[in-house]
Steps between C-alpha positions, in 0.01 A plus 500: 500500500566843512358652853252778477382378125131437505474157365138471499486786282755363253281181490170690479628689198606235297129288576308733462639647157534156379215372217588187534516219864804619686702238675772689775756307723567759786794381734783599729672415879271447816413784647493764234103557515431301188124387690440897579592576132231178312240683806577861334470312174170306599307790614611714150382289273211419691383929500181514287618826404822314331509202290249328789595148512370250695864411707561172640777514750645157618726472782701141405608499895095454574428275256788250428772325724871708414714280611427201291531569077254717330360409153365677235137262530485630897500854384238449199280325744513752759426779224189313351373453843587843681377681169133319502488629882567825410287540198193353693536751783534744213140350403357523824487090513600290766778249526262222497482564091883368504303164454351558185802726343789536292745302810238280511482384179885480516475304790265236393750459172834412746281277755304316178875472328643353837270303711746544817494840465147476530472299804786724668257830436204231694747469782586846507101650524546551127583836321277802614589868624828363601732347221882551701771328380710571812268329697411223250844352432421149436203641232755748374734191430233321288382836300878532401479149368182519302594853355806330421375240277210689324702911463336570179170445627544647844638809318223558295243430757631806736579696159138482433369506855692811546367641134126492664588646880676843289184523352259439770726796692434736188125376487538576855603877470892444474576611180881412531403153589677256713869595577692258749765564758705242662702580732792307713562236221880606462571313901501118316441479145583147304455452150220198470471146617406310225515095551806522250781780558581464164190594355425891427145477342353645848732776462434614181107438550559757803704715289242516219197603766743828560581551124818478543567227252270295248442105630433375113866631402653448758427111542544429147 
């Protein structure tokens, strides 16, 4: 990028003069401050006396192992679950509630569709203030295989998990709603690991939650 330019400002614009969800890919070489810029950006849209959104910043490097392959399911999780912590601090709840929420529910779907998966969250003290891929690889491995086999439905299940957290946040006082910021996802980025590397449908179920293509066309 160009030094000097205020990237956060750039991005800012463009979200907050946008009527419509606003999906931004924000990159460049190590070093050049990209982390300070998504902080600028975080605390902008989060002013009350701006477009007051209820920001959830994600740092990948604290929540999911870099060196191995990233998929598009890890980061979906992470946002479901790191969004339902923020919201309920938002409420004034405690983290206990993550038992009874929107990652619950989504967790009780991938353990009831994959009994190992199930018995792996036993072993592991189950799911509760703490879901982290990077130290979870072995359950990381099985939620990449049950996402795998059931996209569509995994899809729609954060689609609509997320629909209900952006309106909690407005309910909540954030009349923006939820706005997410991940940040450090350009070190190791894969495409998907589906059981077949032939087969796309995860893909374009993934591309469909970020409207950038329709999943009914584009499989028939």
């Amino acid at each position: 990028g160009v030094r000097g330019e205020k990237w956060s400002d750039r991005l800012a614009k463009q979200i907050e003069l946008s009527r419509v969800p606003v999906c931004q890919l924000f990159t460049g070489l190590r070093g050049t401050g990209k982390s300070t810029e998504l902080r600028r950006l975080d605390a902008r849209l989060s002013d009350r006396k701006r477009r007051n959104f209820l920001t959830v910043l994600i740092d990948a490097d604290q929540v999911l192992d870099l060196t191995v392959e990233i998929d598009v399911s890890d980061v979906l999780s992470l946002i479901l679950f790191q969004s339902e912590k923020v919201v309920l601090k938002a409420e004034g709840s405690s983290l206990p509630a993550l038992k009874e929420g929107p990652f619950a529910r989504f967790w009780a779907w991938a353990t009831t569709t994959d009994v190992e998966l199930g018995k792996l969250s036993v072993a592991a003290g189950g799911v509760g203030a703490d879901f982290n891929l990077k130290s979870n690889p072995t359950v990381r491995t099985r939620v990449r295989e049950v996402i795998a086999n059931h996209a569509a439905s995994f899809v729609k299940r954060v689609g609509d998990e997320l629909s209900e957290l952006n309106l909690r946040a407005q309910h909540a006082g954030y009349k923006g709603g939820l706005f997410i910021i991940f940040d450090s996802l350009e070190y190791k980025w894969a495409a998907t690991a589906t059981p077949a590397p032939n087969d796309y449908r995860q893909l374009i179920y993934f591309g469909d939650f970020f409207d950038e293509l329709d999943a009914g066309q584009a499989l028939t």
